[in-house]
C-alpha positions as CSV (number, residue, x, y, z in Angstrom):
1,X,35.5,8.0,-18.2
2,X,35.6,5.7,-15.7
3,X,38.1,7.0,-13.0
4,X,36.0,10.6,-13.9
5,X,32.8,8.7,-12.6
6,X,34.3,7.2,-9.8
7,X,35.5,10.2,-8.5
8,X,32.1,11.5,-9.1
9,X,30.4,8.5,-7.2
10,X,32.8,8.9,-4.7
11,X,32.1,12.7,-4.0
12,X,28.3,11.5,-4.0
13,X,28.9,9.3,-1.6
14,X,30.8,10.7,0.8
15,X,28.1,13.7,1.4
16,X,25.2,11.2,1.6
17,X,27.0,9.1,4.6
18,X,27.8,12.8,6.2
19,X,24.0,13.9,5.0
20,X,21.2,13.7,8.2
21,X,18.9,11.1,7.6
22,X,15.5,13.1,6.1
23,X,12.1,11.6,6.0
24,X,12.3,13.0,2.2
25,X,14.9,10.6,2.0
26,X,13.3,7.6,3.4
27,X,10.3,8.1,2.1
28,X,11.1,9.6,-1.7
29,X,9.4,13.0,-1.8
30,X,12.4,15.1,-3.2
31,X,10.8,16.1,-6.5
32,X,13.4,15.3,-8.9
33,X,14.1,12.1,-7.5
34,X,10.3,11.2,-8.0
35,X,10.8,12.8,-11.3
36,X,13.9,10.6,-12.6
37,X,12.1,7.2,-10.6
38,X,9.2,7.8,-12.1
39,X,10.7,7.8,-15.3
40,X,12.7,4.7,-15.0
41,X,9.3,3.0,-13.7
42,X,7.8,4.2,-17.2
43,X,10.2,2.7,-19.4
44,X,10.3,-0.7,-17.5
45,X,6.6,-0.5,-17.9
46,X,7.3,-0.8,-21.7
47,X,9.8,-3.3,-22.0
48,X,7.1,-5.6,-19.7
49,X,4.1,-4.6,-21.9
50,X,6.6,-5.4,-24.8
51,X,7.1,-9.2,-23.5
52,X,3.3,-9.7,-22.4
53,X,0.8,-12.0,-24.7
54,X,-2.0,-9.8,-25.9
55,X,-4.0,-13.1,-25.4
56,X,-2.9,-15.1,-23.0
57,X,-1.5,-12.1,-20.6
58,X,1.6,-14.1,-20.1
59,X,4.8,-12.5,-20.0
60,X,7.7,-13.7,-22.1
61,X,11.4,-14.8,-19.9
62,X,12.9,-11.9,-21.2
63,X,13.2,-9.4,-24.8
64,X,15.9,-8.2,-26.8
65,X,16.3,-4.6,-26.4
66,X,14.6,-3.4,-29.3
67,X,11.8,-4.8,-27.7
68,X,10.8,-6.7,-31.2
69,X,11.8,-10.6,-30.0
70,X,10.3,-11.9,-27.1
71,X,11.6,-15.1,-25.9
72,X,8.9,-18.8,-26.3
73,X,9.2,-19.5,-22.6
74,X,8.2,-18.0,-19.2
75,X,8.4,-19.4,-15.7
76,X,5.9,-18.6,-12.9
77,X,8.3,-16.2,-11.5
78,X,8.4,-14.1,-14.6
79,X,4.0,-14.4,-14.4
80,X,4.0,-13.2,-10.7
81,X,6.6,-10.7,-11.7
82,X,4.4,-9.6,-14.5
83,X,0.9,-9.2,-11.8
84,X,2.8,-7.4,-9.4
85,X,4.5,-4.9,-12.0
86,X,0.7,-4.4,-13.4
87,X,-0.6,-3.2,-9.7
88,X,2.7,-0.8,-9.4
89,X,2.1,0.6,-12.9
90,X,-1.9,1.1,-12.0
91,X,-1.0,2.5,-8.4
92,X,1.8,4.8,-10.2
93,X,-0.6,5.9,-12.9
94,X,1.5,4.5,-15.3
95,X,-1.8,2.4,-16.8
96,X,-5.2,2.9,-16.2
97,X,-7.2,0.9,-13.5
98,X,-9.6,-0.4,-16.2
99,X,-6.6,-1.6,-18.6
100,X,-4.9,-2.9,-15.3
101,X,-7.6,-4.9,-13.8
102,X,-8.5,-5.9,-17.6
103,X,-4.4,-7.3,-17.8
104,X,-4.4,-9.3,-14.7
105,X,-8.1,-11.0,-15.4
106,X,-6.4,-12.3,-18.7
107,X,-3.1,-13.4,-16.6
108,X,-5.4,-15.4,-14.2
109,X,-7.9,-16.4,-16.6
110,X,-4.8,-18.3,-18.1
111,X,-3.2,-19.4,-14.9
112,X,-6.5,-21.2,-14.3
113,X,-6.2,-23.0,-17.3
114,X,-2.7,-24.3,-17.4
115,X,-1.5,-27.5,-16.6
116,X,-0.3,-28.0,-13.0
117,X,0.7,-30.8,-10.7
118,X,-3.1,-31.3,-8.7
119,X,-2.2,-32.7,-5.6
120,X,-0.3,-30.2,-4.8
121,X,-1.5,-26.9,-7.4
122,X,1.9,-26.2,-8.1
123,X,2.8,-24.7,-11.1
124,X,5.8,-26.6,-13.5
125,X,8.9,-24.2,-14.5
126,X,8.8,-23.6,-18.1
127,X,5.2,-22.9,-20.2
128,X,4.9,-20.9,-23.8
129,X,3.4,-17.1,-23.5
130,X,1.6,-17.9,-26.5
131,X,-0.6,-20.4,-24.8
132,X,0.3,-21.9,-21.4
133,X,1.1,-24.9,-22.8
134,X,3.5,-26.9,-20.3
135,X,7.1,-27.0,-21.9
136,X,8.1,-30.4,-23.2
137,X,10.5,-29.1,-25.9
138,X,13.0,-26.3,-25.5
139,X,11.8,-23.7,-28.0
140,X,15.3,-22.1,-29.0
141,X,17.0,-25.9,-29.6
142,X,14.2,-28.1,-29.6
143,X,15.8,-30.0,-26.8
144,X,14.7,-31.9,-23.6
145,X,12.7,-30.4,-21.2
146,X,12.0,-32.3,-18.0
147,X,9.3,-30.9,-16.2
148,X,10.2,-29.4,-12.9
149,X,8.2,-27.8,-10.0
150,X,10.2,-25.5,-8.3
151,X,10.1,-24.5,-5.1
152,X,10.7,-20.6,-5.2
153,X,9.4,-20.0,-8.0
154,X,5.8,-21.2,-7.0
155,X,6.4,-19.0,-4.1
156,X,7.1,-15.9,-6.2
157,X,3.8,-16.5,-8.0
158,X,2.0,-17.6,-5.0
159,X,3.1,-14.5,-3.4
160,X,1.8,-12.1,-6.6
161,X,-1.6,-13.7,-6.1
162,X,-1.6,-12.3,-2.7
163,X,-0.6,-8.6,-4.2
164,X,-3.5,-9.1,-6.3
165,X,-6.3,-10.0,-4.1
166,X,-5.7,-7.8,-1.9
167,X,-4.8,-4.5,-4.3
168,X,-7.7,-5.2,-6.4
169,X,-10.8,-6.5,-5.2
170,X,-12.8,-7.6,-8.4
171,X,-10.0,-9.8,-8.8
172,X,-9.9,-11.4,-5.1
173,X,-12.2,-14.6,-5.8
174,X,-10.2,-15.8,-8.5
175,X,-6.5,-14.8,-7.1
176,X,-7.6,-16.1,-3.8
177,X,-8.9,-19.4,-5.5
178,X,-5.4,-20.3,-7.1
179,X,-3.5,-19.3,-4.2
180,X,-5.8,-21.5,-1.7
181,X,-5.0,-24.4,-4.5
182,X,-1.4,-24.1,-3.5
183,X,0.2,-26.3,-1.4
184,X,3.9,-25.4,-0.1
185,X,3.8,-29.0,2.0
186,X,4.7,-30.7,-0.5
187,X,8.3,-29.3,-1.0
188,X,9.1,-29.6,2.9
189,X,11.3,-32.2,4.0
190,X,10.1,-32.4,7.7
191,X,13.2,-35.4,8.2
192,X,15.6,-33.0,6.8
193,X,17.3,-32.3,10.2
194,X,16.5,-33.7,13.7
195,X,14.8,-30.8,15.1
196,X,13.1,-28.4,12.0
197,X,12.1,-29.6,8.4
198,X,13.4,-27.2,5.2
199,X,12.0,-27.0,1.7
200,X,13.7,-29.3,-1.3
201,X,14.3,-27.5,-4.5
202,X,11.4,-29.2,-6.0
203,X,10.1,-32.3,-7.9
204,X,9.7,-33.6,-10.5
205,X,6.3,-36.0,-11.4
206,X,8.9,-38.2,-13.8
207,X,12.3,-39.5,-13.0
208,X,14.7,-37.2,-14.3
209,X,18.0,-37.8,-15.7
210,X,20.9,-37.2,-12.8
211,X,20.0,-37.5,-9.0
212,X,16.8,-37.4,-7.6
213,X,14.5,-38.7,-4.0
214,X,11.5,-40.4,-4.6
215,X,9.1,-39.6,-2.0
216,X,5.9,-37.6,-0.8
217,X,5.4,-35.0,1.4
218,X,2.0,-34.5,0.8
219,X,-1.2,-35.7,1.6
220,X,-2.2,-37.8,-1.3
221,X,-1.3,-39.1,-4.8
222,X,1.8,-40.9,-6.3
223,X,5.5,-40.3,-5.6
224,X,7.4,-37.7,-7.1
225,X,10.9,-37.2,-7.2
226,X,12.9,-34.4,-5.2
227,X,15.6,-32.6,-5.4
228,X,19.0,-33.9,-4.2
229,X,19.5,-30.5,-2.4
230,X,17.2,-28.4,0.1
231,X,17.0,-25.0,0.0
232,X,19.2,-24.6,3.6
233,X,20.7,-21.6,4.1
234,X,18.5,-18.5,5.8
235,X,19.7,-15.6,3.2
236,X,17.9,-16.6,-0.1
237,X,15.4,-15.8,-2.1
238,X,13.9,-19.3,-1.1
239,X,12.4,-17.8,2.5
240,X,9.5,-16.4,0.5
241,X,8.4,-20.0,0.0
242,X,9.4,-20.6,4.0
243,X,6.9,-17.4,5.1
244,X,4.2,-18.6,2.6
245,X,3.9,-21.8,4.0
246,X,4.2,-21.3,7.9
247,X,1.0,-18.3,7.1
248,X,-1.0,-20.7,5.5
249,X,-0.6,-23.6,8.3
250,X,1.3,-26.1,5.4
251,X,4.8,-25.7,7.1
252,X,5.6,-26.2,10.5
253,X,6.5,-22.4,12.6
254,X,9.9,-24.1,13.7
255,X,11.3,-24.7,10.3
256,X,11.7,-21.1,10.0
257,X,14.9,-21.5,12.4
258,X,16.3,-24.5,10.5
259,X,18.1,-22.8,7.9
260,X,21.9,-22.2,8.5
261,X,23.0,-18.6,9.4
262,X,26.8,-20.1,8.3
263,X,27.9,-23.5,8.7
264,X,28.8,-24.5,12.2
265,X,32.8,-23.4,13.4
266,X,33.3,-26.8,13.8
267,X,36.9,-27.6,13.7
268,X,37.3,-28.6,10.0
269,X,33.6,-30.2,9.1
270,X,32.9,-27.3,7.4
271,X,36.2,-25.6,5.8
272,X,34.8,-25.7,2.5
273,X,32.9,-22.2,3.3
274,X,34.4,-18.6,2.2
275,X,35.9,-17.9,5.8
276,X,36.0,-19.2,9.0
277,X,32.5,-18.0,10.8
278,X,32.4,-16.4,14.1
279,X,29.1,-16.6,16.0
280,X,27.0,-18.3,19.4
281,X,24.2,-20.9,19.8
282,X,21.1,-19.7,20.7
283,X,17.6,-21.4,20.6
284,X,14.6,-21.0,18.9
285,X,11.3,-23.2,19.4
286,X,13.3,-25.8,20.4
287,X,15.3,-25.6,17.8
288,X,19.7,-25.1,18.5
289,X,20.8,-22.0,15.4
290,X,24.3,-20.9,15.1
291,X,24.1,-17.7,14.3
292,X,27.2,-17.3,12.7
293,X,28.5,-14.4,10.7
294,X,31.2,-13.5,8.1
295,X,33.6,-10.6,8.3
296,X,33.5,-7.8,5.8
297,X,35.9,-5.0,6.1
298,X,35.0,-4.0,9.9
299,X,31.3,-5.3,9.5
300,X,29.7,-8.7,10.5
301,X,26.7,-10.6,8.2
302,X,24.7,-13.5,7.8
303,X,26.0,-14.3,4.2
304,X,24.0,-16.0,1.4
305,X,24.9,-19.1,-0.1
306,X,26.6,-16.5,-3.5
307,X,27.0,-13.1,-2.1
308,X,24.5,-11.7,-4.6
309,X,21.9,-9.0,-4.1
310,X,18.7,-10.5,-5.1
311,X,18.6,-13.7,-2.3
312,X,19.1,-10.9,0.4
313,X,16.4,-8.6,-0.5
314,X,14.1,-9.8,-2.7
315,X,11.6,-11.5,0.4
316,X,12.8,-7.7,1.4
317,X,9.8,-6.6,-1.2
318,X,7.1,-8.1,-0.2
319,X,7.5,-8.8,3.7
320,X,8.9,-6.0,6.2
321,X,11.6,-8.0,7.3
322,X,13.7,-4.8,8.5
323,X,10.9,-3.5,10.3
324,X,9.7,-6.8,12.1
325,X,13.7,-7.9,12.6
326,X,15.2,-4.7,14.4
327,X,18.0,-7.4,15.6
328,X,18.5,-9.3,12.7
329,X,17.2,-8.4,9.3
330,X,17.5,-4.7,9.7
331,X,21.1,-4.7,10.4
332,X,22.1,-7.7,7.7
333,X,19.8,-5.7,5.1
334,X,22.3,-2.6,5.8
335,X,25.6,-4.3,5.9
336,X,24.7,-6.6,2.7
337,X,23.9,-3.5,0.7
338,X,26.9,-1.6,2.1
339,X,29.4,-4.7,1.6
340,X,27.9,-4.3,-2.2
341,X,29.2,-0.2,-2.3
342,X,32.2,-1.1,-0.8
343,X,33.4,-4.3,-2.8
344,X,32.6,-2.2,-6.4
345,X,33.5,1.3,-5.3
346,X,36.7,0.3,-3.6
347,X,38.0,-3.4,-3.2
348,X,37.4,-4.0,-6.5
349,X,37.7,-0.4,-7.8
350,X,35.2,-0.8,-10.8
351,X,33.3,2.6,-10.0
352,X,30.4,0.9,-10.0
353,X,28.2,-1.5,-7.5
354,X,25.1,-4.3,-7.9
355,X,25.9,-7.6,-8.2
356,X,23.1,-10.1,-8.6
357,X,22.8,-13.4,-11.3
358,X,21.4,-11.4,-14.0
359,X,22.4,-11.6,-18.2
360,X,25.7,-12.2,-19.2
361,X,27.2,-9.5,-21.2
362,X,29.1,-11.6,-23.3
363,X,26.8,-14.6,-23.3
364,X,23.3,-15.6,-21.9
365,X,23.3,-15.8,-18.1
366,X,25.4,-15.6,-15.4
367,X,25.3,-15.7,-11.2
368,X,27.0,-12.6,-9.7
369,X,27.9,-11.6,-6.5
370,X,30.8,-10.5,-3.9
371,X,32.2,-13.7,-3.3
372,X,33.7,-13.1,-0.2
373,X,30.2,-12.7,1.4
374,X,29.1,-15.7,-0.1
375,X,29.2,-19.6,1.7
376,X,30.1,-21.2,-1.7
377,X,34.2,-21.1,-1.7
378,X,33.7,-21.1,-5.1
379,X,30.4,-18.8,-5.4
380,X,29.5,-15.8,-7.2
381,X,32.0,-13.8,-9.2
382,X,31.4,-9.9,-9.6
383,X,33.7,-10.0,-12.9
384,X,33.5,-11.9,-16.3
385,X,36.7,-13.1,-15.1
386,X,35.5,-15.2,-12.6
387,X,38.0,-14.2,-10.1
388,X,38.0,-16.4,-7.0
389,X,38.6,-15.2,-3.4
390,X,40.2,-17.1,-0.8
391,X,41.3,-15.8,2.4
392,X,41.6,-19.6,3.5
393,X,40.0,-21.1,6.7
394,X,42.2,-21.0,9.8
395,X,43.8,-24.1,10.7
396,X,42.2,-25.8,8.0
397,X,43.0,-24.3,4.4
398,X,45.3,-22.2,3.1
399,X,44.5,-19.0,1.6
400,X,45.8,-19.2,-2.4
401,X,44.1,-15.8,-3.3
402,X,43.2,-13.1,-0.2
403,X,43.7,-10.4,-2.5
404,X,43.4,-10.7,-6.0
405,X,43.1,-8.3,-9.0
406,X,39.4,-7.7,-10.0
407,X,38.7,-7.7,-13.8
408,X,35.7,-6.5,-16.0
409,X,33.2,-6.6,-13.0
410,X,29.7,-6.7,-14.5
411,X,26.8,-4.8,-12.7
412,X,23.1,-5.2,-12.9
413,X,20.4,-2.7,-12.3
414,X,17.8,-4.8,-10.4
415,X,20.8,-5.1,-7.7
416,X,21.4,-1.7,-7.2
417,X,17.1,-0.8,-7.1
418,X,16.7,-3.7,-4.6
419,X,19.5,-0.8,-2.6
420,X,17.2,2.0,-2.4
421,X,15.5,1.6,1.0
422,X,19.0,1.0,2.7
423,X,21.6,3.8,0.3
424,X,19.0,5.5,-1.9
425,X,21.8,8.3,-2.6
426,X,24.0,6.1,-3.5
427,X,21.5,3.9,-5.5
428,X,20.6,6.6,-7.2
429,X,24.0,8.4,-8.2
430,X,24.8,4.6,-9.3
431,X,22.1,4.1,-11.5
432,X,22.8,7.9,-13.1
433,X,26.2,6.7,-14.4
434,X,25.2,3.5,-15.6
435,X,22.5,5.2,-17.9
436,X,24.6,8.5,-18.5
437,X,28.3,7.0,-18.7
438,X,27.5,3.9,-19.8
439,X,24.7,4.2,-22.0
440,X,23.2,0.7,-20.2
441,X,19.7,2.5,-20.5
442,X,17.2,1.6,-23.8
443,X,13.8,2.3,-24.6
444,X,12.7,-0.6,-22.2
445,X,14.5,0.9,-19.2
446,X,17.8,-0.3,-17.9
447,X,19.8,-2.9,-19.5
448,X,19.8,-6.3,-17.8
449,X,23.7,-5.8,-17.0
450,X,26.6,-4.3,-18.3
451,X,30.4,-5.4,-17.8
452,X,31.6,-1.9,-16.7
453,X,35.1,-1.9,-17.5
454,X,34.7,-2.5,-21.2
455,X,31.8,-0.9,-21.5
456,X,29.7,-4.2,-23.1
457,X,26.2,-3.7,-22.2
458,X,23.7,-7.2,-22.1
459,X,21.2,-5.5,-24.5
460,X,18.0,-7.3,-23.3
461,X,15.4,-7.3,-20.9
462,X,14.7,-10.0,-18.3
463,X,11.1,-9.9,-16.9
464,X,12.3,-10.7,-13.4
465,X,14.8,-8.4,-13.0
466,X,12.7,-5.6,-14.6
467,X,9.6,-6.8,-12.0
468,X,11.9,-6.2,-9.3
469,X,12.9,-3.1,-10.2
470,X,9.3,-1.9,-10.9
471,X,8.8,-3.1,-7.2
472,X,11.3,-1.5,-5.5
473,X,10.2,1.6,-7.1
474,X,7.0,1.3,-6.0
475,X,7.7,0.7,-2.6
476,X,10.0,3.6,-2.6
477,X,7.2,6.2,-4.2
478,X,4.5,4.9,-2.0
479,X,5.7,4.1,1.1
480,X,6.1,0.2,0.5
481,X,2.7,-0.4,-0.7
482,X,3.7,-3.9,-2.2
483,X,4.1,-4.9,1.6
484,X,0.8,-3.7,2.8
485,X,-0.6,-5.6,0.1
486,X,1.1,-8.6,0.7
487,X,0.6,-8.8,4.4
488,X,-2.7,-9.1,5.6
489,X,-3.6,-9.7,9.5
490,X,-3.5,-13.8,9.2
491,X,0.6,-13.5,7.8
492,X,1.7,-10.7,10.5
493,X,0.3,-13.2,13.2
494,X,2.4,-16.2,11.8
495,X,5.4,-14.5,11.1
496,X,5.9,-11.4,12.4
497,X,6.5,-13.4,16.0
498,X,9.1,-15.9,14.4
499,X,11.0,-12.5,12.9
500,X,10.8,-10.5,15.8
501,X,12.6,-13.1,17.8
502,X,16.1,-13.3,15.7
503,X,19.0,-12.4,17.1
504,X,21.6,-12.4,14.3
505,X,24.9,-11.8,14.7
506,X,25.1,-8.8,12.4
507,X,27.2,-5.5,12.6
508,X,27.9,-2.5,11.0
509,X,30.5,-0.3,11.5
């Protein structure tokens, strides 16, 4: 079954890189394509209406997948997930625009009522669905919670509440009132590096077991206590909370260049990374960047810190990086996807492609990737094998492993949706053999993952990766409404300038 599909893949694939570029293809008007997206956008519908609180409007973390067992946690990623899914579903007719609006105005009726930090209206990680209670108590165990303000995940709900106030105007007072409340200074480390400040991972209001920084980057109130680590490196999800915070005035323009593109080719300071980096110095407000790239059979890319789908592409939702970033973004957005095909349909010969953190097939969660376009050394495995790359760093380290033997490489959906603006064939033909080979497809949509080489599918649904496939479809069927939403005239004059002005390093073949 497997070689069958790969052949079949392959075939599909070959045609669609010969295949003109259409504006039926960019833009998704080929009927049965509409047809079968459509569809899939219908049944992730269900599995989200399936985790959702009939009275709070909180979404459950994720749902087994006979949609019967909701989990007794969410996050504020899962509830912006869950706001921004409702305005696809309305806008694809999927709900009404009574029952939509209705759905939301529960969710922020809630959201105003939870507990937050106040100085800063930031949102802690872990509340019930039943009732927005703050998490103490781990509901499956019953153990420790210690709770946690995190940095990207206040941006992902931050960034719903924009989707809403703009998409549906009876709501706009109240979204715009919680958004306003938020205050991204408070995670940014201005001292962080001599030149630009970067975002912490977040705080916590206690002191937490293990390592922690007291301190305050706000205005007022008491310490907290941050993070050991800052969210440093340019491709990761993380940036969301980066533009949020440089729109709204909180965050200083320059610290948008003072992420790392790679660590520095700096004789051996920094030959813990993948591979050796090639790049230049330029500058950018003052501030030095190395734009340094990784190699990927014949193509250069800023890597992120795993090598995963979802911290390349999902800002990629919500702000038009490609389209703002003609010599940076646009490029990396390509190569990433294609490093993706390439690594499952041929380096690692699995027949299949997607790699992003996502359910472990044989256990809870795991991060997945292709390691070699990952900075960790040691990052993000695409097989339940964990099978570690290393190519070695010249001069410096030895490689022990340049070529190994991939095992039972595990693929997730959400990955190969996040694909469709850059390979929608490919996407596509992808996505057709994990449902009809593989049977990874339930009456909530696509399973959260499946380990393709034996065939063990994750049977569950995670709210996040289901929210980003309902907004990657969207965006694909309506001509990436999510963005217009998103970006109103007050973002595109902060950011769009700071985007437009990357040079990265990127190359495709």
């Amino acid at each position: 079954m497997r070689t069958r599909l790969r052949a079949l893949l392959g075939g599909v694939l070959a045609l669609a890189l010969l295949a003109p570029a259409t504006a039926a293809n960019a833009g998704g008007g080929r009927g049965g394509e509409r047809d079968t997206l459509l569809r899939y956008a219908a049944d992730t519908w269900t599995s989200m209406t399936a985790m959702t609180d009939d009275g709070t409007g909180l979404v459950a973390d994720h749902i087994d997948g006979e949609l019967s067992t909701p989990s007794g946690y969410t996050s504020p990623t899962n509830i912006g997930g869950s706001l921004w899914s409702t305005v696809v579903a309305r806008d694809l007719k999927l709900v009404s625009r009574t029952e939509a609006r209705e759905r939301m105005a529960r969710t922020l009726d809630t959201l105003a009522a939870m507990e937050r930090h106040e100085p800063s209206g930031m949102y802690y990680n872990w509340y019930s669905p039943a009732d927005g209670s703050k998490l103490t108590s781990w509901p499956t165990d019953g153990s420790a919670v210690h709770p946690f303000l995190s940095t990207v995940d206040n941006g992902w709900l931050a960034a719903a509440l924009r989707v809403v106030a703009s998409a549906e105007p009876r709501l706009a007072k109240q979204a715009d009132a919680l958004y306003a409340s938020m205050d991204f200074g408070w995670f940014h480390d201005l001292e962080a590096t001599p030149e630009a400040g970067i975002n912490r991972g977040g705080f916590w209001v206690e002191p937490p077991p293990g390592c922690s920084v007291p301190g305050n980057y706000g205005d007022d109130g008491p310490d907290v206590y941050y993070t050991c680590h800052w969210y440093d490196t340019t491709v990761s999800e993380a940036r969301i909370a980066t533009y949020l915070g440089i729109a709204n005035g909180q965050i200083p323009a320059e610290s948008y260049y003072g992420t790392f593109r790679t660590m520095p080719e700096r004789g051996c300071d920094y030959a813990w990374q993948e591979q050796k980096p090639t790049g230049e110095w330029r500058e950018y407000l003052g501030v030095p960047v190395y734009e340094g790239v990784y190699e990927y059979r014949g193509m250069k890319l800023v890597p992120a810190w795993g090598g995963s789908m979802f911290e390349a592409l999902m800002p990629d939702l919500f702000v038009p990086e490609a389209e703002w970033g003609e010599d940076s973004w646009a490029v990396n957005h390509q190569a990433t996807v294609r490093a993706q095909i390439e690594h499952g349909m041929d380096e690692a010969g699995y027949g299949y492609w997607g790699f992003s953190p996502s359910s472990d097939p044989f256990g809870e969660y795991r991060e997945y990737g292709v390691e070699a376009i990952g900075i960790s050394a040691d990052g993000y495995a695409s097989d339940v094998e964990r099978t570690n790359v290393d190519a070695g760093y010249e001069g410096c380290r030895e490689a022990t492993n340049p070529a190994p033997d991939f095992g039972d490489g595990v693929v997730t959906p959400h990955a190969v949706f996040l694909a469709l603006p850059y390979a929608k064939d490919e996407a596509l033909a992808d996505l057709a053999g994990l449902e009809q080979e593989l049977g990874a497809y339930g009456p909530g949509g696509f399973s959260d993952a499946v380990a393709v080489g034996s065939g063990t599918v994750a049977e569950r649904y995670l709210s996040l990766d289901q929210s980003m496939i309902m907004a990657a479809i969207g965006n694909d069927l309506q001509r990436d409404r999510l963005k217009d939403y998103f970006v109103d005239r007050e973002f595109e004059r902060a950011v769009r300038p700071l985007v437009e002005a990357l040079e990265f390093g990127s190359e495709l073949r």
